[in-house]
mmCIF file of the N, C-alpha and C atoms, coordinates in Angstrom:
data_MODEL
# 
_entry.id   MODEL 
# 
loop_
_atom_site.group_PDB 
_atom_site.id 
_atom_site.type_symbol 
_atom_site.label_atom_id 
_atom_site.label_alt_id 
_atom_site.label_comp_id 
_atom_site.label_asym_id 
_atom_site.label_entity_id 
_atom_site.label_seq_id 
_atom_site.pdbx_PDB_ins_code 
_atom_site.Cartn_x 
_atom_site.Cartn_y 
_atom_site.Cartn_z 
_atom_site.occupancy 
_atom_site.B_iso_or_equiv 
_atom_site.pdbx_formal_charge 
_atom_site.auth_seq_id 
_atom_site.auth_comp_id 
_atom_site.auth_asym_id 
_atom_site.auth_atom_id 
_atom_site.pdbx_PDB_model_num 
ATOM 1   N N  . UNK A 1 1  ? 194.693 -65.031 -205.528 1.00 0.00 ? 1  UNK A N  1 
ATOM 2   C CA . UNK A 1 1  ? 195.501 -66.123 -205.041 1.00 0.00 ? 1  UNK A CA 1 
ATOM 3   C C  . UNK A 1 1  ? 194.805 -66.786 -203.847 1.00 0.00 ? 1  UNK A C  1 
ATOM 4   N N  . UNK A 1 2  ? 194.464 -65.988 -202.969 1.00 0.00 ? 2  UNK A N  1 
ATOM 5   C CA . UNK A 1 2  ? 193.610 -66.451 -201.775 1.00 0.00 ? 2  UNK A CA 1 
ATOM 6   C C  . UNK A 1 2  ? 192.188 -67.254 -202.315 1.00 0.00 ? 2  UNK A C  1 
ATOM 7   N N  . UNK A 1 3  ? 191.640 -66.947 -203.502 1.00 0.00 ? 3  UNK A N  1 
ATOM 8   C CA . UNK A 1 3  ? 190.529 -67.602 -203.468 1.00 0.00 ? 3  UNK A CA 1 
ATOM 9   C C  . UNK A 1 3  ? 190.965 -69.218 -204.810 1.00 0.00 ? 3  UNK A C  1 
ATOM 10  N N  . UNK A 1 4  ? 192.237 -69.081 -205.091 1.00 0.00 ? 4  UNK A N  1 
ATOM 11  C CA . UNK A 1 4  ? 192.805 -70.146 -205.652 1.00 0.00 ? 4  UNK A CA 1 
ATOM 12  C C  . UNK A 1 4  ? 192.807 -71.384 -204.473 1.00 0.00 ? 4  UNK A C  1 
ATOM 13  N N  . UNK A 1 5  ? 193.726 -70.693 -203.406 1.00 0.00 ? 5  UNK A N  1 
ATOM 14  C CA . UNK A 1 5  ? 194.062 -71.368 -202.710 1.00 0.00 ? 5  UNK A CA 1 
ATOM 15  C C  . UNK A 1 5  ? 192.588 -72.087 -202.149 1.00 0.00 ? 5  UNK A C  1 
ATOM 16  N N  . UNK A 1 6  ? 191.780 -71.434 -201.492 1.00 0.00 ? 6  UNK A N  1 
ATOM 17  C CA . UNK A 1 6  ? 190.916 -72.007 -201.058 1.00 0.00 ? 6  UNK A CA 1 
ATOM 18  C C  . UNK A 1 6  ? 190.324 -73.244 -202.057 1.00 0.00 ? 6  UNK A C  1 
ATOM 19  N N  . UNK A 1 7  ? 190.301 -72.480 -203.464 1.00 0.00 ? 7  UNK A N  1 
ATOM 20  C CA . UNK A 1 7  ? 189.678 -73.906 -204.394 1.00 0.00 ? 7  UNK A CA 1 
ATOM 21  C C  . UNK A 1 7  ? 190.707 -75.285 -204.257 1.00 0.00 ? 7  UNK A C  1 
ATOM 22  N N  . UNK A 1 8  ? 191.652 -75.008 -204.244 1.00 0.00 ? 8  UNK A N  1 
ATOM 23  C CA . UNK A 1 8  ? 193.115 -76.035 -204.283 1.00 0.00 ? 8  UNK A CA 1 
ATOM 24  C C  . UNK A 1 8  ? 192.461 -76.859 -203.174 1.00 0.00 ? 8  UNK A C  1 
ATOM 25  N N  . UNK A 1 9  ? 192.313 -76.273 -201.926 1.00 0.00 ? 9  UNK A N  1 
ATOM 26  C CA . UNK A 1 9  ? 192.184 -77.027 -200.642 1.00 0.00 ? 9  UNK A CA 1 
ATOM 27  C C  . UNK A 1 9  ? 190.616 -77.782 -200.839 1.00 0.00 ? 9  UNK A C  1 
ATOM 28  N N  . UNK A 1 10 ? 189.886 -76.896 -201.160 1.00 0.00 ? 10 UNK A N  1 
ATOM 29  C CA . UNK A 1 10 ? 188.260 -77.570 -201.026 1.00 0.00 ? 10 UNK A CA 1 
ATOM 30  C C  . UNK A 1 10 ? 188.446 -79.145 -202.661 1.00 0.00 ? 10 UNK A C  1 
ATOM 31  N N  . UNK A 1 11 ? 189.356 -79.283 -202.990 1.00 0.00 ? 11 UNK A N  1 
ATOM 32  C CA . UNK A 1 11 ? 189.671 -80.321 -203.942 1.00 0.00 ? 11 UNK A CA 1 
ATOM 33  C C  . UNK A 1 11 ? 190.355 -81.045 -202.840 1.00 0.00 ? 11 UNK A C  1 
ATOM 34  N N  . UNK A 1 12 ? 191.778 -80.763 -202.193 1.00 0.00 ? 12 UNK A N  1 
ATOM 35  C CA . UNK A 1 12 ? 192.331 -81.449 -201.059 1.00 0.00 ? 12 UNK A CA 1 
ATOM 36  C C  . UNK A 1 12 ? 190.947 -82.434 -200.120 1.00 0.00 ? 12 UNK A C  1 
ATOM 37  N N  . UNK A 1 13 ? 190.060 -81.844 -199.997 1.00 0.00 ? 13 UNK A N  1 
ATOM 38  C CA . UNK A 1 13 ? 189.229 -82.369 -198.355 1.00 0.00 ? 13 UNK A CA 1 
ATOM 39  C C  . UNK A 1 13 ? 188.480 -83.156 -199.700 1.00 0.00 ? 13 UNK A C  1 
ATOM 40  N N  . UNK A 1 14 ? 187.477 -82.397 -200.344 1.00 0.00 ? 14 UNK A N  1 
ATOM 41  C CA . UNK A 1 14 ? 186.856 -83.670 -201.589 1.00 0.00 ? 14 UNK A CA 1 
ATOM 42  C C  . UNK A 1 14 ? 187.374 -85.051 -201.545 1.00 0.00 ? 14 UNK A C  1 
ATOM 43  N N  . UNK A 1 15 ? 188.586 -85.181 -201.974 1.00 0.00 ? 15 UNK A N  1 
ATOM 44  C CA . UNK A 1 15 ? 188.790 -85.922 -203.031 1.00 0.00 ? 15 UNK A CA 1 
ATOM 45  C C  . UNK A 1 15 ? 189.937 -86.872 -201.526 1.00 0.00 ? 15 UNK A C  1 
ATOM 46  N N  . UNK A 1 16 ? 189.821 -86.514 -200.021 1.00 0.00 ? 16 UNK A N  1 
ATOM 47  C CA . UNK A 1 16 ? 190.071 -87.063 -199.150 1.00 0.00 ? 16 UNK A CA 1 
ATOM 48  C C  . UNK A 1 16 ? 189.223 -88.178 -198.639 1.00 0.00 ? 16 UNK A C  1 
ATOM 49  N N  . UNK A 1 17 ? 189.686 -89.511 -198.338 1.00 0.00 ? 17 UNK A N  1 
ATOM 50  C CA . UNK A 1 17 ? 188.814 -90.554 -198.388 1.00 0.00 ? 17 UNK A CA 1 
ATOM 51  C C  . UNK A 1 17 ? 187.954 -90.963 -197.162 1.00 0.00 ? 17 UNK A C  1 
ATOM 52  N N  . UNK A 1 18 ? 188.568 -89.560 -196.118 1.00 0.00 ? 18 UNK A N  1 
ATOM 53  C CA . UNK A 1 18 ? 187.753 -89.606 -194.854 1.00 0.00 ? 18 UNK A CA 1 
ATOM 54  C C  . UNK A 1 18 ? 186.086 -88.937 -194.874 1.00 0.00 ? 18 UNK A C  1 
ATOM 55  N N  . UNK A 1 19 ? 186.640 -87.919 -196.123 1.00 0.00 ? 19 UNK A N  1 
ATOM 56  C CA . UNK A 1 19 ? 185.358 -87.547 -196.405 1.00 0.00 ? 19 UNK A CA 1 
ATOM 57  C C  . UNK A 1 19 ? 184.530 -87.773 -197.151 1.00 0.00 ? 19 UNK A C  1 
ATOM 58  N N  . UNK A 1 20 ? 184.271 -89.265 -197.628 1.00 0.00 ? 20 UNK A N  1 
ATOM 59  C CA . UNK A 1 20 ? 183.067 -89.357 -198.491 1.00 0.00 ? 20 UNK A CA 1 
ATOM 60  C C  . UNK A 1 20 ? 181.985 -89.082 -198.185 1.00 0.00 ? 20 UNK A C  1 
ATOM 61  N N  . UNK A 1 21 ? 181.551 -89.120 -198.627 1.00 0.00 ? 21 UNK A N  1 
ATOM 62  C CA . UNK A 1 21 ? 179.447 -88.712 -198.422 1.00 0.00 ? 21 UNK A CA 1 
ATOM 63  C C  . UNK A 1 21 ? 179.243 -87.876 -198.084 1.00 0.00 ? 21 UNK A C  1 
ATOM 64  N N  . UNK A 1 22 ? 179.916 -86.489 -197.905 1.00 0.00 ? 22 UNK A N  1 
ATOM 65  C CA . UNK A 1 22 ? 180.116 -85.151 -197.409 1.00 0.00 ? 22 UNK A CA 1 
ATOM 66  C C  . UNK A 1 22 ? 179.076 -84.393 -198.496 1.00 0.00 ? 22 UNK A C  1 
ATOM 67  N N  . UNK A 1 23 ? 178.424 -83.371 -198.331 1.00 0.00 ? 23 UNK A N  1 
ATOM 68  C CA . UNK A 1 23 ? 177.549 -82.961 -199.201 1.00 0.00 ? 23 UNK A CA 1 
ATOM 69  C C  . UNK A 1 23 ? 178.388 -81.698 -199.569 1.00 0.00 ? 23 UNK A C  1 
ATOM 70  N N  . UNK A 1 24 ? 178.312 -80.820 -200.750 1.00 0.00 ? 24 UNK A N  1 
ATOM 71  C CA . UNK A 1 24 ? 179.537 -79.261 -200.670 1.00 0.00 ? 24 UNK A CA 1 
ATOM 72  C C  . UNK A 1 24 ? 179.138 -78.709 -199.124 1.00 0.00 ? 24 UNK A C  1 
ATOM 73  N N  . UNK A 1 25 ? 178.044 -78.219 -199.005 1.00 0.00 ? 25 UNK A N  1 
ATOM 74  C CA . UNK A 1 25 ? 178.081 -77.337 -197.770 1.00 0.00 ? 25 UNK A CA 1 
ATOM 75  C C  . UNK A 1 25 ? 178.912 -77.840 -196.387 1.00 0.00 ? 25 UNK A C  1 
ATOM 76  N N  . UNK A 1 26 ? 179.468 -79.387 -196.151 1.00 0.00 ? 26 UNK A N  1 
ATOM 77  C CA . UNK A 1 26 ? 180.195 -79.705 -195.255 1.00 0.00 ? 26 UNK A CA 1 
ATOM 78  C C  . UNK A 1 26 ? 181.184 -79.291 -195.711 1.00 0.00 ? 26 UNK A C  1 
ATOM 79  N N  . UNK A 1 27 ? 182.033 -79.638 -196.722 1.00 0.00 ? 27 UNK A N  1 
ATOM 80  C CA . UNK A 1 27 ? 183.051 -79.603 -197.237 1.00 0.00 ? 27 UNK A CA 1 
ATOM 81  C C  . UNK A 1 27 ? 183.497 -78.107 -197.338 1.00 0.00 ? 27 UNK A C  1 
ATOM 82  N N  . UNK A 1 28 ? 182.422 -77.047 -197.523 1.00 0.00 ? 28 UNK A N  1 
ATOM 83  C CA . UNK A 1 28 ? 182.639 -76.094 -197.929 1.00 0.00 ? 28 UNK A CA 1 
ATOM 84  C C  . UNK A 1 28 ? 182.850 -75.385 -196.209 1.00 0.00 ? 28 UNK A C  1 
ATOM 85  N N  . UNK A 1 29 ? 182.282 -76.147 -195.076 1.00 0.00 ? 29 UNK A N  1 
ATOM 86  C CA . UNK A 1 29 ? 182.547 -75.703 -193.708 1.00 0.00 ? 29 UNK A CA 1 
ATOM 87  C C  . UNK A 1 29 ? 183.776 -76.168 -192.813 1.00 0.00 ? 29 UNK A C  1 
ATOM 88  N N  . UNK A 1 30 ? 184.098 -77.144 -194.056 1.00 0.00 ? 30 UNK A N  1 
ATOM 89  C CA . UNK A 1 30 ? 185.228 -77.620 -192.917 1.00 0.00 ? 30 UNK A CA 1 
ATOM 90  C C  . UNK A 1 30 ? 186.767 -76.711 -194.117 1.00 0.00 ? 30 UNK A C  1 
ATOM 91  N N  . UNK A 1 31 ? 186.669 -76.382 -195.386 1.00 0.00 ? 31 UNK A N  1 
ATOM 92  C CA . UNK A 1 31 ? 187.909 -75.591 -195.498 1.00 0.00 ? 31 UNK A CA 1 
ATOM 93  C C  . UNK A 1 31 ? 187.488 -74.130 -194.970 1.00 0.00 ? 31 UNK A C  1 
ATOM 94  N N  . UNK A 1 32 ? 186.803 -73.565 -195.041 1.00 0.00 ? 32 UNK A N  1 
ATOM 95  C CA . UNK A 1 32 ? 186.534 -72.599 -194.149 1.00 0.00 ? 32 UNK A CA 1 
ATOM 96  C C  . UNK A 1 32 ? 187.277 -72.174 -193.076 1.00 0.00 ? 32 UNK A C  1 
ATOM 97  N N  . UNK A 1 33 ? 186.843 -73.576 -192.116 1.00 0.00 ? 33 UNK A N  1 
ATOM 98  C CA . UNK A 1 33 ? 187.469 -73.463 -190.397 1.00 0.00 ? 33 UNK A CA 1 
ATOM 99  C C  . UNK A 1 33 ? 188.426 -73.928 -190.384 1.00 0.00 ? 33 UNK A C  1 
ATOM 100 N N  . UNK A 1 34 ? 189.411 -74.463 -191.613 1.00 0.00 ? 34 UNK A N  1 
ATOM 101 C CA . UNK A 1 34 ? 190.519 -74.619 -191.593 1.00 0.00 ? 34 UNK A CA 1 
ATOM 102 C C  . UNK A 1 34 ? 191.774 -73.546 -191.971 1.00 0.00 ? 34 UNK A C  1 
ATOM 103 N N  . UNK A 1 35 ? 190.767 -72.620 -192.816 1.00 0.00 ? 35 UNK A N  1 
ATOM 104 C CA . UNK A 1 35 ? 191.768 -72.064 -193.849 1.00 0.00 ? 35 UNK A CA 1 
ATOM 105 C C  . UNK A 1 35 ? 190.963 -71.014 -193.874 1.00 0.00 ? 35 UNK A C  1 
ATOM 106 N N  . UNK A 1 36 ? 190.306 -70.121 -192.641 1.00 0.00 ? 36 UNK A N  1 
ATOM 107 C CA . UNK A 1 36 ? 189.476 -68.839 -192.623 1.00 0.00 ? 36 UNK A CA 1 
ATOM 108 C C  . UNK A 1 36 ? 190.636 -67.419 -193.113 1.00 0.00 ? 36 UNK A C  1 
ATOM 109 N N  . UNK A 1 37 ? 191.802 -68.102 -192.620 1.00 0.00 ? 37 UNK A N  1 
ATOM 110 C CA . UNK A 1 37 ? 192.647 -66.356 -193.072 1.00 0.00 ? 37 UNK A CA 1 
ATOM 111 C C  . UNK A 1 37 ? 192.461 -66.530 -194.624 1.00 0.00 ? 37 UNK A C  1 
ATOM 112 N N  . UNK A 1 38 ? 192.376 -67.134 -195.368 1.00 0.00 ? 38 UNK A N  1 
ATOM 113 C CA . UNK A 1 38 ? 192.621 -67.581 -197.031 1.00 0.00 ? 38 UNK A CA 1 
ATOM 114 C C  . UNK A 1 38 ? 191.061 -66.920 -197.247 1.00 0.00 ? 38 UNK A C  1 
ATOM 115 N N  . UNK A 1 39 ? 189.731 -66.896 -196.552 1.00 0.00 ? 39 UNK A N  1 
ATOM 116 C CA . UNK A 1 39 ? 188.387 -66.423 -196.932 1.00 0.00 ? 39 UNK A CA 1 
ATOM 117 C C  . UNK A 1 39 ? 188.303 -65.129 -196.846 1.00 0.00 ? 39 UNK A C  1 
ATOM 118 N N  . UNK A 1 40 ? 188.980 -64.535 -195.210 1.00 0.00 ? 40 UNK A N  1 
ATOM 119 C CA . UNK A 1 40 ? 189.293 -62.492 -195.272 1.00 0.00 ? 40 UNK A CA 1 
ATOM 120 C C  . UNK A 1 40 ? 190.285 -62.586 -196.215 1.00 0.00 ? 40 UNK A C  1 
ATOM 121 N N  . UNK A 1 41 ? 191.012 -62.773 -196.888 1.00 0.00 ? 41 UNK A N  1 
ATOM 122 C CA . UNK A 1 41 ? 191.813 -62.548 -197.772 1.00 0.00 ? 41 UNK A CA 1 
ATOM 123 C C  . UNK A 1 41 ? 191.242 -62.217 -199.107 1.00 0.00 ? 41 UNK A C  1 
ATOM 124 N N  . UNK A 1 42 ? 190.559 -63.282 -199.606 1.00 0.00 ? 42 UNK A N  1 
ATOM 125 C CA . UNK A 1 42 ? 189.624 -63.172 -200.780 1.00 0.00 ? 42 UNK A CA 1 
ATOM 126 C C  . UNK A 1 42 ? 189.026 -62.415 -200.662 1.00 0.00 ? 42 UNK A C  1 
ATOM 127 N N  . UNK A 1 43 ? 188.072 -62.115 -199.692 1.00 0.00 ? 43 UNK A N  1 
ATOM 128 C CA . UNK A 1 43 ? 186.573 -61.018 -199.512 1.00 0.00 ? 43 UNK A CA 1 
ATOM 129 C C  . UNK A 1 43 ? 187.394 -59.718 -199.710 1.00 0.00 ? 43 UNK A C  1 
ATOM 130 N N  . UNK A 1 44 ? 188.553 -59.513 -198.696 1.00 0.00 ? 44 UNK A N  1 
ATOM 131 C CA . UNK A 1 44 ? 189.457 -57.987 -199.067 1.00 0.00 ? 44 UNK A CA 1 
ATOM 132 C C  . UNK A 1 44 ? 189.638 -57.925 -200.232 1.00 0.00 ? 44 UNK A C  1 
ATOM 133 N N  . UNK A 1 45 ? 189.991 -58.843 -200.966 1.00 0.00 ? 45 UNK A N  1 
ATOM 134 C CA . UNK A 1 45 ? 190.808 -58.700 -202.888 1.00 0.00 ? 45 UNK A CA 1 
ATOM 135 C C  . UNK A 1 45 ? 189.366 -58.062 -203.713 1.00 0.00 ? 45 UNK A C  1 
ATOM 136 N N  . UNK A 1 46 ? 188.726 -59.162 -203.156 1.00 0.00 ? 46 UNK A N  1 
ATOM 137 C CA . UNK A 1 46 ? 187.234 -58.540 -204.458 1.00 0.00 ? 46 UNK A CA 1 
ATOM 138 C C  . UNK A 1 46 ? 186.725 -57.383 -203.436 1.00 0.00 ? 46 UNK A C  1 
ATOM 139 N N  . UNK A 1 47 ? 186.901 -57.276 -202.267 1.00 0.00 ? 47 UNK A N  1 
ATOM 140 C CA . UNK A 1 47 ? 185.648 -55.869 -202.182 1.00 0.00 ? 47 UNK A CA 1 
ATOM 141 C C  . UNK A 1 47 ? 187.600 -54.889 -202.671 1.00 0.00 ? 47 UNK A C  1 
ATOM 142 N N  . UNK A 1 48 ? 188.355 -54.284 -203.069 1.00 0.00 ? 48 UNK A N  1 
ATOM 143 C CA . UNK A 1 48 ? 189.281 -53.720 -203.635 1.00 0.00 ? 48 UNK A CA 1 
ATOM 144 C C  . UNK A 1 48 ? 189.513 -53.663 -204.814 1.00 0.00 ? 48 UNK A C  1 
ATOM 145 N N  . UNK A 1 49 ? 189.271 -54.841 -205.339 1.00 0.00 ? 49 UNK A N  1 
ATOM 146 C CA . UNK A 1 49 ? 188.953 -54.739 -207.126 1.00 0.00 ? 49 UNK A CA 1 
ATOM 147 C C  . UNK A 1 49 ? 187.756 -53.947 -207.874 1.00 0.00 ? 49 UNK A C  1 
ATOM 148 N N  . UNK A 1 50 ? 186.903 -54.074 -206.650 1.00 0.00 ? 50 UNK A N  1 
ATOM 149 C CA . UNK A 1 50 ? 185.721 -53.592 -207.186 1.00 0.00 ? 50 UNK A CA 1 
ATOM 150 C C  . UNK A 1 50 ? 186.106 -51.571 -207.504 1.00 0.00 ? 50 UNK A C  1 
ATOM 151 N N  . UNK A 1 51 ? 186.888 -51.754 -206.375 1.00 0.00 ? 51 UNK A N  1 
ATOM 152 C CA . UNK A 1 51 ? 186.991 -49.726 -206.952 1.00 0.00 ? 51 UNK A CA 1 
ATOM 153 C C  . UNK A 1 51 ? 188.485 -49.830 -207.772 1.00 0.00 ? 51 UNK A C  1 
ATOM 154 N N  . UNK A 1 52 ? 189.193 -50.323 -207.757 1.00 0.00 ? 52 UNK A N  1 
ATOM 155 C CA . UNK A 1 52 ? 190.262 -50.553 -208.819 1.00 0.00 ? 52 UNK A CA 1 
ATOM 156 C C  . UNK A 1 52 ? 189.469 -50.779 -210.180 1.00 0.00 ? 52 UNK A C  1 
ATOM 157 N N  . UNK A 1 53 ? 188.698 -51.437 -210.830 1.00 0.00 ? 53 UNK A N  1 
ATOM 158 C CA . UNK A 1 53 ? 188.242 -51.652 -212.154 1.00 0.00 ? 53 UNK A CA 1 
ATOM 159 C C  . UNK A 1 53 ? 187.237 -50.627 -212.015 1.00 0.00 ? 53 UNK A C  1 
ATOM 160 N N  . UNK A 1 54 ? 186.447 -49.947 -210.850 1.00 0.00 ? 54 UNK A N  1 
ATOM 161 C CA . UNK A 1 54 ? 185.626 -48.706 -211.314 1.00 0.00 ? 54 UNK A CA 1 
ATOM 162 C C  . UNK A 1 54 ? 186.905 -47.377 -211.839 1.00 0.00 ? 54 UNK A C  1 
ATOM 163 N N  . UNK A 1 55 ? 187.782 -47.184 -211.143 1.00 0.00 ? 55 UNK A N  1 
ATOM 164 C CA . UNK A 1 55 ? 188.899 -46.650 -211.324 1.00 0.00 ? 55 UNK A CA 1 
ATOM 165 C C  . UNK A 1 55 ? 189.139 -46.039 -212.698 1.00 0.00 ? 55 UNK A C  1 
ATOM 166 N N  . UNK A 1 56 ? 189.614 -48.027 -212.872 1.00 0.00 ? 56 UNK A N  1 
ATOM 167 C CA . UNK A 1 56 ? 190.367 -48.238 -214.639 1.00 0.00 ? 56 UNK A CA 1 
ATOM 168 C C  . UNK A 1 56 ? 189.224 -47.504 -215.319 1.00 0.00 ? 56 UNK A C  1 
ATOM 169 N N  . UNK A 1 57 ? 187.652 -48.175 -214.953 1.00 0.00 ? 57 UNK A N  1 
ATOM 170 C CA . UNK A 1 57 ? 186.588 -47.782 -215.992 1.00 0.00 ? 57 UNK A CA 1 
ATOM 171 C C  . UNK A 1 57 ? 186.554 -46.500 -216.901 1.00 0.00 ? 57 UNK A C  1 
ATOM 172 N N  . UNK A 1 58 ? 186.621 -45.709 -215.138 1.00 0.00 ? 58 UNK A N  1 
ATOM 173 C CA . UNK A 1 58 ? 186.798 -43.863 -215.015 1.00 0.00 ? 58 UNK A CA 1 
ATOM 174 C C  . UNK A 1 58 ? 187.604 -43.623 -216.138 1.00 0.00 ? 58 UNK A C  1 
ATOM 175 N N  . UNK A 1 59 ? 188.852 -43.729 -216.019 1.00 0.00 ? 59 UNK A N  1 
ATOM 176 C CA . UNK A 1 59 ? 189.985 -43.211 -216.651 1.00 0.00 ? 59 UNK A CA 1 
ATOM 177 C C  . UNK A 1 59 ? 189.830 -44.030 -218.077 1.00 0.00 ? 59 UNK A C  1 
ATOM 178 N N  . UNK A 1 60 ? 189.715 -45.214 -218.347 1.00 0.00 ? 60 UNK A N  1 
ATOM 179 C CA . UNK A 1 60 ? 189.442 -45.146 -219.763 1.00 0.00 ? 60 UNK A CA 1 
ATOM 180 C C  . UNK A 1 60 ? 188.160 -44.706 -220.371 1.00 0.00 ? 60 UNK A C  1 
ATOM 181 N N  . UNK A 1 61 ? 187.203 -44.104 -220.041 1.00 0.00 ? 61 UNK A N  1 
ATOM 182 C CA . UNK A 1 61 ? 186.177 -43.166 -220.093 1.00 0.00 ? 61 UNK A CA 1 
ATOM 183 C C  . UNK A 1 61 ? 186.446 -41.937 -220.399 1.00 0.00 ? 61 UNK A C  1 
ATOM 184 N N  . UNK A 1 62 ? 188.004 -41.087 -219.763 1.00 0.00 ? 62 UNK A N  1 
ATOM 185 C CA . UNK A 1 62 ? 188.057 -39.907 -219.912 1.00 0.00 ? 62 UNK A CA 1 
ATOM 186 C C  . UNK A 1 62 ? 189.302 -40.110 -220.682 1.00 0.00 ? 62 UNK A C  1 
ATOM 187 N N  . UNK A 1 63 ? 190.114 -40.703 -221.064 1.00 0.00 ? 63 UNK A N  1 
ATOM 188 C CA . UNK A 1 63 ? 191.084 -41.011 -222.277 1.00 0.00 ? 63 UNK A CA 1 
ATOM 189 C C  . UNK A 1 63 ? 190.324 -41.056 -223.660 1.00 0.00 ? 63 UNK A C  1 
ATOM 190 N N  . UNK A 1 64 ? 189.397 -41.638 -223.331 1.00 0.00 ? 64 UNK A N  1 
ATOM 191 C CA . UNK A 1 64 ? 188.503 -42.036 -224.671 1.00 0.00 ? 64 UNK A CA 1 
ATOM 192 C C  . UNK A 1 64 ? 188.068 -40.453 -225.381 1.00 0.00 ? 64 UNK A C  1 
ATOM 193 N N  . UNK A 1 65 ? 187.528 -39.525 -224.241 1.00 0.00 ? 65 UNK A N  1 
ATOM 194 C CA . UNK A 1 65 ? 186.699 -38.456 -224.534 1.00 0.00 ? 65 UNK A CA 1 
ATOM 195 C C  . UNK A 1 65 ? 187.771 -37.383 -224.229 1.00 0.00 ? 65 UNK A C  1 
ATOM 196 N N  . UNK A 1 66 ? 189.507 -37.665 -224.726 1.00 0.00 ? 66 UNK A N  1 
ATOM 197 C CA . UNK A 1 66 ? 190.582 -36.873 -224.782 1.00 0.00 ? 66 UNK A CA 1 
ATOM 198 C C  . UNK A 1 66 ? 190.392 -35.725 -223.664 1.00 0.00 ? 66 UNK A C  1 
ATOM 199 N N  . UNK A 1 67 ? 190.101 -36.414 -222.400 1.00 0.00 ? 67 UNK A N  1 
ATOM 200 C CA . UNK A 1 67 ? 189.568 -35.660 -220.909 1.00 0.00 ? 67 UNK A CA 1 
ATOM 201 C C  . UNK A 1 67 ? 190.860 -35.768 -219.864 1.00 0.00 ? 67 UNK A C  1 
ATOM 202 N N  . UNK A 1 68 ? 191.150 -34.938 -219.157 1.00 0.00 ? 68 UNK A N  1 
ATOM 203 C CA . UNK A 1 68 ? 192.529 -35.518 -218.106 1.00 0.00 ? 68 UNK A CA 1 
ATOM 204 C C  . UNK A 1 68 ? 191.571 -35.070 -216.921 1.00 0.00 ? 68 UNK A C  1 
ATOM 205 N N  . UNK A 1 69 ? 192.358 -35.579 -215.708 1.00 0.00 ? 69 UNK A N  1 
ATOM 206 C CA . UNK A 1 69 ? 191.888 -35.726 -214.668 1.00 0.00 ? 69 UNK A CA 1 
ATOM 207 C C  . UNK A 1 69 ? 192.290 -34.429 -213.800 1.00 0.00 ? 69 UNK A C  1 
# 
């Protein structure tokens, strides 16, 4: 959701008519410093998914090979 949001907003500043001629990397610095709690938000979700789907991996690995934990 956090890294939705951020896309939602970096379309908001785009497609804002103060910012034409903005290259991504401006655009991509100014939702940033607008909307930094929405970036630790994202970075927490994926570095947490990453051992949640190693997790799932595990366990459907040892379901497969009729293994319990």
């Amino acid at each position: 959701m956090c890294i939705a949001n951020l896309a939602m907003h970096f379309e908001e500043v785009q497609d804002d008519p103060a910012n034409i001629g903005l290259n991504g990397g401006e655009i991509f610095y100014k939702v940033f410093s607008q909307y930094w709690a929405s970036l630790i938000g994202g970075f927490i979700a994926v570095l947490f998914s990453i051992f949640v789907f190693g997790l799932c991996g595990f366990h459907t690995y040892l379901i497969n090979r009729n293994l319990t934990t």
